[in-house]
N, C-alpha and C positions, 0 to 999 in steps of 0.2 A: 797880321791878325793878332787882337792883342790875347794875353792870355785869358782872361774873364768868359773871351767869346767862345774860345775852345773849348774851356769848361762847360760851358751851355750847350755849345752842340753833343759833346759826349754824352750828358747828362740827358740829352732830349734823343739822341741815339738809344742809349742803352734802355733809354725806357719805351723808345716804341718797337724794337726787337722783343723785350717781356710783353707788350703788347700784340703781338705778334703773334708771340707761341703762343698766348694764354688763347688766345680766338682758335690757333688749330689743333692745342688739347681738346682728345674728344670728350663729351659730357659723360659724366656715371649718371645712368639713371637711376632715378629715385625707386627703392624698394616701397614695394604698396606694404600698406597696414591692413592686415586681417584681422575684424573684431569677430570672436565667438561670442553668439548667446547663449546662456546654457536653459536648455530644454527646462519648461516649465516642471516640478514633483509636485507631487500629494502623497503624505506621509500616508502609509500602506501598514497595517500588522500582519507580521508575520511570527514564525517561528522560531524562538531564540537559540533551542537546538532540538535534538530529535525528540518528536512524544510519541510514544507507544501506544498501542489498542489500548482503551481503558484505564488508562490516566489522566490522575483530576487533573485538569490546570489551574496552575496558579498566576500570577502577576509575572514573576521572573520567567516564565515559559514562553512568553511575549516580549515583540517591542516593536518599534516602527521603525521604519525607514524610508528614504523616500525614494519613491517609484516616479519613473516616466510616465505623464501623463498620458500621453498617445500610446503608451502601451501596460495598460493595467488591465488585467486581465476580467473578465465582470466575475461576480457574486464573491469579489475577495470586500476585506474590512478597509474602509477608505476613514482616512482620521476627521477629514471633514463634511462625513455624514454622521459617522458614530462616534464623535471624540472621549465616551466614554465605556469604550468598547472593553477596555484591559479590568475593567471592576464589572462589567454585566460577562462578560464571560467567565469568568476564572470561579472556579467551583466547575465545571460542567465536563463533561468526559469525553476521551476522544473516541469517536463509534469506529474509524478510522486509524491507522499509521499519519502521522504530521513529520516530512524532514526539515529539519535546520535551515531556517532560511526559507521555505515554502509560507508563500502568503496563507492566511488561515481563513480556512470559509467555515461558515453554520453549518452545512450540511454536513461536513464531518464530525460535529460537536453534539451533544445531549446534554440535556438535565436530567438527572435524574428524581431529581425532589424526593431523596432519601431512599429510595430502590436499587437495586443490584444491578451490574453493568449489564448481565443477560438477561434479566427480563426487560430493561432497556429499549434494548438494539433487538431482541428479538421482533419478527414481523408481526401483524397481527392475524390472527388465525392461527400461530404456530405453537410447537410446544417443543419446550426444550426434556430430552434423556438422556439421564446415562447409562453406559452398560460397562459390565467389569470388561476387562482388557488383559494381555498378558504383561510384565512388564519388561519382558523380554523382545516384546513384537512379534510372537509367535502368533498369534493370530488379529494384526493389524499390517499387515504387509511389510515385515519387519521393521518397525517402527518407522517407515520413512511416510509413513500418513501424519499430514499438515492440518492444523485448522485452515477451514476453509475450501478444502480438498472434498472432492464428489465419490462416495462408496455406495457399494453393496455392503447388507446385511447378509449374509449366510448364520441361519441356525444347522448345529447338528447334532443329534441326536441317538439315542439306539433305540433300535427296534424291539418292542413288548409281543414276542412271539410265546409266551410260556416259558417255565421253567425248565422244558427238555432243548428248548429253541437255542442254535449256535447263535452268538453275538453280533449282530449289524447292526452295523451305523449309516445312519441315513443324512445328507447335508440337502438341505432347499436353499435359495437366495427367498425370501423372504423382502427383502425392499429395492431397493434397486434408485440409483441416486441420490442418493442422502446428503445432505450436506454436511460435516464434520463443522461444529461448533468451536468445540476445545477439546485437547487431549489432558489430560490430568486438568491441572491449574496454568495451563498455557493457553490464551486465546488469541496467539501469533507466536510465527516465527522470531525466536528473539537473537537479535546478538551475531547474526549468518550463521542461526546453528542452522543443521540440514535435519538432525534429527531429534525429535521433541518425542521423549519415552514420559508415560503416566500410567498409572494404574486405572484409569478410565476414559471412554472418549464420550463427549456430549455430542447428540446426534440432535436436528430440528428436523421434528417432524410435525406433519398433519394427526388432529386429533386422534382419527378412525389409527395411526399408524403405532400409535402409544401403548394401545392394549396388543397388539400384535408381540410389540417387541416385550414389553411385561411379561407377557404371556411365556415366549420364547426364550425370554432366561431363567425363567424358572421348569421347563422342560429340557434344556440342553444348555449346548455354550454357543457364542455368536459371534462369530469372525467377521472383519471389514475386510473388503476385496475393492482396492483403490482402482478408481476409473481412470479414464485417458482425459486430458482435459478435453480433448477433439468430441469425447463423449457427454460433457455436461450438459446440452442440451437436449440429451436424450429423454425423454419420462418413458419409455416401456414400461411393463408391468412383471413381475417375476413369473409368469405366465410366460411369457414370451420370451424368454431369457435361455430355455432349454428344458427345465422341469428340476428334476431328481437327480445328485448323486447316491449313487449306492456303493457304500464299503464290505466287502466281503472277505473275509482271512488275507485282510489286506488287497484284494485285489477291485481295482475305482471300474464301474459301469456306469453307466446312464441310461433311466428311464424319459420318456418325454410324457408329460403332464398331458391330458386331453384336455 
């Protein structure tokens, strides 16, 4: 065999042995292609950081972002209902706390069109008082009564027996759920303080309850006695509360009211 032909068969060997193995390499399967879509937004206004009770807003208190469509929560500020939402708001007060990032609704907001936050936000039929306070918390439950917090009114007084008469003091509850307004110049918790001291608390009351309490500081002094919250839906009446304390040379009794 001449050499020519040896070459040719080696050469036709060696390639159908690579032949060979390539067929009994096993295949790699092909890795799939995962396309993500990314979820439709609508740019959303929210809160750019935290607004307190009773802070104007302005432009920088604001901004958008964009929200999940399939989960935007309703009566928030959508950009493309309101796209001029950041200039029709801003002027107007938060009736409300707003955090950082919390979508902003109307219902938390006011105009005031040139009026005071509390006459504002108070209800209508209501009236806002204040009464002096200790600033020690001596008779505000030592200071840890919060705006927003549900009290008692207690007046107390001394007793006008004559000039030979020994000295009593007499305490009534006088209202009984009140709502605490503001204590001094605070109309929220600020800052995680726990205790907001002022030299007065504003109390909302019904009109009939305005001359009571008028009435009431200028006959004696008038201590708040902080409810339970479990309590705020109570409306009792001070009738029904127990009647009369009576102080006597320092020693407390109780009378019950008919």
């Amino acid at each position: 065999m001449s050499p020519a032909r040896i070459i040719i068969l080696a050469v036709a060997l060696i390639a159908g042995l690579g032949a060979a193995l390539l067929i009994q390499r096993p295949k790699t399967p092909s890795t799939p292609v995962t396309r993500y879509e990314p979820a439709p937004t609508i740019p959303v206004l929210v809160a750019s950081a935290d607004i307190p009770v009773g802070n104007t807003l302005t432009s920088s208190d604001m901004k958008w972002i964009d929200w999940p469509l399939a989960s935007i929560p309703s009566g928030v500020v959508r950009k493309d209902e309101a796209p001029e939402a950041e200039t029709e708001l801003a002027g107007q007060l938060a009736r409300f706390a707003v955090s950082g990032g919390e979508p902003i609704r109307r219902e938390k907001l006011i105009r005031t069109d040139g009026t005071g936050f509390l006459s504002a936000v108070l209800p209508a039929g209501k009236r806002a008082i204040a009464i002096s306070t200790d600033s020690r918390g001596a008779n505000t439950a030592g200071g840890f009564i919060l705006p927003n917090d549900r009290v008692d009114v207690v007046r107390t007084y001394k007793e006008d027996n004559g000039p030979n008469a020994n000295e009593n003091f007499v305490s009534e509850t006088i209202l009984v759920n009140v709502r605490v307004l503001a204590i001094g110049q605070n109309i929220q918790e600020r800052n995680g303080e726990k205790v907001v001291i002022g030299e007065t608390a504003t109390l909302e009351l019904e009109p009939r309850q305005v001359e009571v309490v008028a009435q009431a500081q200028k006959t004696g002094t008038l201590s708040l006695a902080l409810r339970s919250l479990k309590d705020a839906g109570d409306a009792g009446r001070p009738a029904e509360e127990g009647g009369l304390t009576l102080v006597r040379y320092g020693v407390t009794s109780r009378s019950v009211k008919p």
